[in-house]
C-alpha positions in Angstrom: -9.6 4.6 -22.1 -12.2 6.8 -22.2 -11.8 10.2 -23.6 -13.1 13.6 -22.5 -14.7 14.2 -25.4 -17.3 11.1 -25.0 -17.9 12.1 -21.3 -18.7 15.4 -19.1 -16.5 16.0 -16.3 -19.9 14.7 -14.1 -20.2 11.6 -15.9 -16.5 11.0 -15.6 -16.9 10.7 -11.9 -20.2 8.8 -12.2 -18.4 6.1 -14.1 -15.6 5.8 -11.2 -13.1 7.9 -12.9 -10.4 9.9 -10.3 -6.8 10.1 -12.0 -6.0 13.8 -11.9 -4.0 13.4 -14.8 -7.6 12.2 -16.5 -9.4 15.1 -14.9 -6.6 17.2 -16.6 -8.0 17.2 -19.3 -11.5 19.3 -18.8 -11.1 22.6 -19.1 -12.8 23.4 -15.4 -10.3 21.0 -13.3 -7.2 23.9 -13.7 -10.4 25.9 -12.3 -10.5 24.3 -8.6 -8.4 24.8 -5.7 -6.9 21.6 -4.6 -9.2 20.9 -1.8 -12.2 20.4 -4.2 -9.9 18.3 -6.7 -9.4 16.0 -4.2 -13.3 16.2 -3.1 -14.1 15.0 -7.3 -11.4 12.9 -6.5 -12.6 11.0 -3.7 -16.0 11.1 -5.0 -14.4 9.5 -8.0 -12.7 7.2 -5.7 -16.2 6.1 -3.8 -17.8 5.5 -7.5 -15.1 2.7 -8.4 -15.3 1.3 -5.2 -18.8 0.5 -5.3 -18.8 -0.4 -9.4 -16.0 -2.8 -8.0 -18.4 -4.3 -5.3 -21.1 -5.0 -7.6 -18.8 -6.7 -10.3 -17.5 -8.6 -7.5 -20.5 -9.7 -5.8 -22.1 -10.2 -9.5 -19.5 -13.3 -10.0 -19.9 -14.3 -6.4 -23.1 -14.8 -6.9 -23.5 -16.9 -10.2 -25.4 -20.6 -9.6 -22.9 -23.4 -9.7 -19.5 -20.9 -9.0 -17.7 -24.4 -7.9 -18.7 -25.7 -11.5 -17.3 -22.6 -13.2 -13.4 -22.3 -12.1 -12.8 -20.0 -15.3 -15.1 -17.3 -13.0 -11.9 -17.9 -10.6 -9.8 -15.5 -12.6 -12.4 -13.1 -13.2 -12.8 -12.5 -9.8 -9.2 -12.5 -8.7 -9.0 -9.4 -11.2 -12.0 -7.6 -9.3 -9.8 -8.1 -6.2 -6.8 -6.8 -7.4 -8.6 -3.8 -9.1 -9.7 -3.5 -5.4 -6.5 -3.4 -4.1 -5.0 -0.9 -6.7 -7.8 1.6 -6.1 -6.9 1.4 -2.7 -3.3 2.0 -3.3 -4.2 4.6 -5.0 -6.5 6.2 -2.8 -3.6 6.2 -0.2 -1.3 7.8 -2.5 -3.6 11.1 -3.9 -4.5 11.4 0.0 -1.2 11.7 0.8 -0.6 14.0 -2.4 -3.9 16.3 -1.7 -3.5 16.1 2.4 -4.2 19.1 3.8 -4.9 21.1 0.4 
């Protein structure tokens, strides 16, 4: 996992992190009110989402996919990471709802 140290808090986002309990860790998070948390958060959120698209549509798109079943598996786990992040975009809305 990628540490604090190695990114700023802007990068973190950039890269599709959103875990509060990641974001904990800068100095400035304890800083915001809970209705911009959850705006880094979803921000965070949007980032991953479309890092997720690209991997995804990256292995869709290789020459030959019937010819390369081991691409199969790596796609299935772009899916679930799909699915998680939506799980847990469901679960920090209901946590920061109406912060």
């Amino acid at each position: 996992m990628d540490s604090p140290a190695k990114l700023s808090f802007k990068e973190a986002i950039a890269m599709g992190k959103y875990e509060p309990s990641f974001f904990a860790e800068y100095p400035e998070w304890v800083t915001f009110d809970r209705a911009i948390q959850f705006q880094y958060i979803s921000q965070g959120i949007a980032n991953r989402r479309r890092l997720l698209r690209i991997q995804w549509a990256g292995l869709n798109n290789q020459l030959d996919f019937s010819k390369k079943p081991y691409l199969k598996t790596a796609v299935e786990k772009v899916e679930k990471a799909i699915k998680d992040l939506n799980e847990d975009e469901e679960r920090l809305f209901v946590e920061y709802a109406g912060s």
